[in-house]
C-alpha positions in Angstrom: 9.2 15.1 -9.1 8.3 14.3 -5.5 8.2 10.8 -4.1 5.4 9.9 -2.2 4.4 6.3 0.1 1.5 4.7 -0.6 0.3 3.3 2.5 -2.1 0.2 2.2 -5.0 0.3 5.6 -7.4 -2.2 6.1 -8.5 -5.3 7.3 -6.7 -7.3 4.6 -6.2 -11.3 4.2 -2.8 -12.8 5.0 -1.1 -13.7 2.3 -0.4 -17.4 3.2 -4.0 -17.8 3.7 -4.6 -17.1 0.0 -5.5 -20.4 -2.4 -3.7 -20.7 -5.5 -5.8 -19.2 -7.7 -6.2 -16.1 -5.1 -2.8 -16.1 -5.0 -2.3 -15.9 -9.2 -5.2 -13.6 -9.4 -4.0 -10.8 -6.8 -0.4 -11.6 -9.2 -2.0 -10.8 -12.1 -4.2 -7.9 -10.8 -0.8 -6.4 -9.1 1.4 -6.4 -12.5 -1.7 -4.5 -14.3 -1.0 -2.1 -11.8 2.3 -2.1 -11.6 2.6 -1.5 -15.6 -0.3 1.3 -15.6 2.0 3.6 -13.2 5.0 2.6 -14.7 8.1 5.0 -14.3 6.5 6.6 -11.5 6.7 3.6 -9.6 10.0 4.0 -7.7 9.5 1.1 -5.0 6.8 -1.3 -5.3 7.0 -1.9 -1.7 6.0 -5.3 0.2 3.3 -6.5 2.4 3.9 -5.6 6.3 4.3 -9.2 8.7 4.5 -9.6 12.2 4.0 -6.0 14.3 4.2 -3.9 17.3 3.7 -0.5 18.1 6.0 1.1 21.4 5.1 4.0 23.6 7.3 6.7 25.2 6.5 5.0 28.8 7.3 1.2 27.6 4.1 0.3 26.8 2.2 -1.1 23.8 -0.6 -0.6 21.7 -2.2 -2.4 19.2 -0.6 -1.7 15.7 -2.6 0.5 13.4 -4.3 -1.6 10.8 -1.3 -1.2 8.1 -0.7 -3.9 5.2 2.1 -3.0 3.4 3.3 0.1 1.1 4.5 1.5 -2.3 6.9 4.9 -3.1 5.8 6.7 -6.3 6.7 9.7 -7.6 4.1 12.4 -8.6 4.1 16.6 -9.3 1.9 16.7 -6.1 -0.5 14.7 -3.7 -3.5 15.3 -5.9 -1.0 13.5 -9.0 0.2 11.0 -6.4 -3.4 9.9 -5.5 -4.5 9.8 -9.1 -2.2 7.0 -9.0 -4.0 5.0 -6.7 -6.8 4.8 -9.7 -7.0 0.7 -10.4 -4.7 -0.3 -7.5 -5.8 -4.1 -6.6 -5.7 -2.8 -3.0 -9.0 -1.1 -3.9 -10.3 -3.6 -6.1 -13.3 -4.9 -4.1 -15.0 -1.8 -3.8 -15.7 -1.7 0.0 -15.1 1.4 2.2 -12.8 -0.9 4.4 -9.6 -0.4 2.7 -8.0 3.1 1.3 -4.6 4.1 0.7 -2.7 6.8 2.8 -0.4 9.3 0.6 2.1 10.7 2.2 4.9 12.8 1.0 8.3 12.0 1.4 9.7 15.2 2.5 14.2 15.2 2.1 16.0 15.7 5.4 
């Protein structure tokens, strides 16, 4: 099996800005998820904070729009993807947010 990082883009809300019941209802929506993938989950990741992004010449740019991530592991990209079927991330249907797969190549 290969391991592969779910990478969460889009304009997503801050978790400290959710209510309560957001807050319980994004809970509830991520354990469903969590238990669907099961084993394959290898790290369920954690929401990205504060952010920067550095340039060769000691500059800055502003940060790709990145929330957080996930490691799975999968037979391939295609396996690692179907994965993503369900994932609260996705949940309100818009075309803002999607999920980056990336393989985790060994060094």
């Amino acid at each position: 099996m290969t391991k592969f990082m779910l990478l969460y883009k889009g304009p997503a809300t801050p978790m400290a800005e959710f209510t309560p019941e957001q807050t319980e209802e994004q809970m509830q929506a991520w354990g469903a998820w969590i238990g669907k993938v099961g084993n394959a989950l290898v790290d369920v990741g954690t929401p990205f904070g504060a952010r920067a992004s550095a340039k060769a010449d000691g500059g800055s740019r502003t940060p790709l729009d990145l929330n957080g991530y996930s490691i799975v592991e999968a037979a391939d990209t295609k396996a690692a993807e179907a994965l993503c079927d369900g994932h609260p991330f996705l949940a309100d249907g818009r075309d803002v947010f999607s999920i980056e797969v990336y393989e985790l190549v060994p060094m």
